[in-house]
C-alpha positions in Angstrom: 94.7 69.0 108.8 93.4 71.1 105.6 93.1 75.0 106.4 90.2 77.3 105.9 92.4 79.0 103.2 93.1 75.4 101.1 89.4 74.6 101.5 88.4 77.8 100.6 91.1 77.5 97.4 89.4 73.9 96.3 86.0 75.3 97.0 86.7 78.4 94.4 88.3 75.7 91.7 85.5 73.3 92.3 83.0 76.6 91.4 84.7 77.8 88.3 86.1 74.5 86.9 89.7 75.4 87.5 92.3 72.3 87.4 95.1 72.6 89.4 97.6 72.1 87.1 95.7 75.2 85.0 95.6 77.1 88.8 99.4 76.4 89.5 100.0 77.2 85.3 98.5 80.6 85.9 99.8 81.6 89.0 103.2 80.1 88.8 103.1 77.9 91.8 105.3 74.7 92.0 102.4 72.0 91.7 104.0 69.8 94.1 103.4 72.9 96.8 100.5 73.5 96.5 99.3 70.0 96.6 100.8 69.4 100.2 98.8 72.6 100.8 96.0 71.6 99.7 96.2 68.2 102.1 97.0 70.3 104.9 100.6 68.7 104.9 101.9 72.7 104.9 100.9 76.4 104.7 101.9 78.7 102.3 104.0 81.8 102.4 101.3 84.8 101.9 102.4 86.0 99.0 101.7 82.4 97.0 97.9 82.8 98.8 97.5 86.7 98.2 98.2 85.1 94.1 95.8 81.9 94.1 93.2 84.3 95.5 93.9 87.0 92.6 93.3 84.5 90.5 90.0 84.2 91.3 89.5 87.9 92.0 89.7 88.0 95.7 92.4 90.0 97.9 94.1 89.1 100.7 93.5 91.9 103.6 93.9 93.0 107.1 91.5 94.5 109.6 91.4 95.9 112.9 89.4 94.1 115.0 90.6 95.1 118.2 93.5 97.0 120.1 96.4 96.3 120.4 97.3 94.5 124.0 98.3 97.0 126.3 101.5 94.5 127.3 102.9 95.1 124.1 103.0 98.8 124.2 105.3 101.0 126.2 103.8 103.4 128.1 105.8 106.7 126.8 103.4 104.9 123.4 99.8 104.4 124.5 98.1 106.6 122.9 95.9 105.9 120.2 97.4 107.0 117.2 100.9 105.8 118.1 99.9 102.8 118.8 97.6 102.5 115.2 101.0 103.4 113.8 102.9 101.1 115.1 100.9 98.0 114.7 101.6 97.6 110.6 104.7 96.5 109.7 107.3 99.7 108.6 107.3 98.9 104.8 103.1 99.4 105.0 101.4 102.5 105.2 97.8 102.5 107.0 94.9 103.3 104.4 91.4 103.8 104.7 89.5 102.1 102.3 85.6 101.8 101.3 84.6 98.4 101.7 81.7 96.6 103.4 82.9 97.2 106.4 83.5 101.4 105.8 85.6 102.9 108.7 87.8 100.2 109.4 91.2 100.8 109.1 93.5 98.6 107.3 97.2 98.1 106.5 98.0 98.1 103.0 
């Protein structure tokens, strides 16, 4: 079954007239890949779908939408900030950023 991302990817080639042998040209993606992503017959590491959406001038992001399950966290850790720092990966730092969402925080 196709993803929201690969639909999404055909949708934004379909708008701007982009080929996928010009898409995977640009962005360096083996053509045979992304065709069995595009059918749905696999997913893509992020990296390859943070570049096919560069291409067309979006970004791949992350947003709190919630907090963190209590079950995951250690109680000698619950507190709020702790937890916010613990919930992006250790090579990330947490950001804010102005976007149409203002005040969320992301990790970046």
């Amino acid at each position: 079954m196709r993803s929201a991302w690969a639909t999404m990817i055909i949708e934004l080639s379909k708008e701007h007239r982009v080929s996928e042998r010009k898409l995977c040209s640009v962005t360096g993606l083996n053509r045979a890949t992304f065709r069995r992503f595009l059918s749905g017959e696999t997913s893509l590491p992020s990296a390859d779908l943070e570049t096919l959406l560069s291409a067309f001038g979006f970004e791949l992001d992350a947003f709190r939408v919630g907090d963190v399950d209590p079950s995951l966290v250690p109680e000698a850790r619950k507190t709020r900030e702790s937890v916010t720092a613990r919930t992006c990966p250790p090579n990330l730092t947490i950001t804010r950023k102005l976007v149409p969402f203002a005040g969320q925080t992301g990790c970046y």
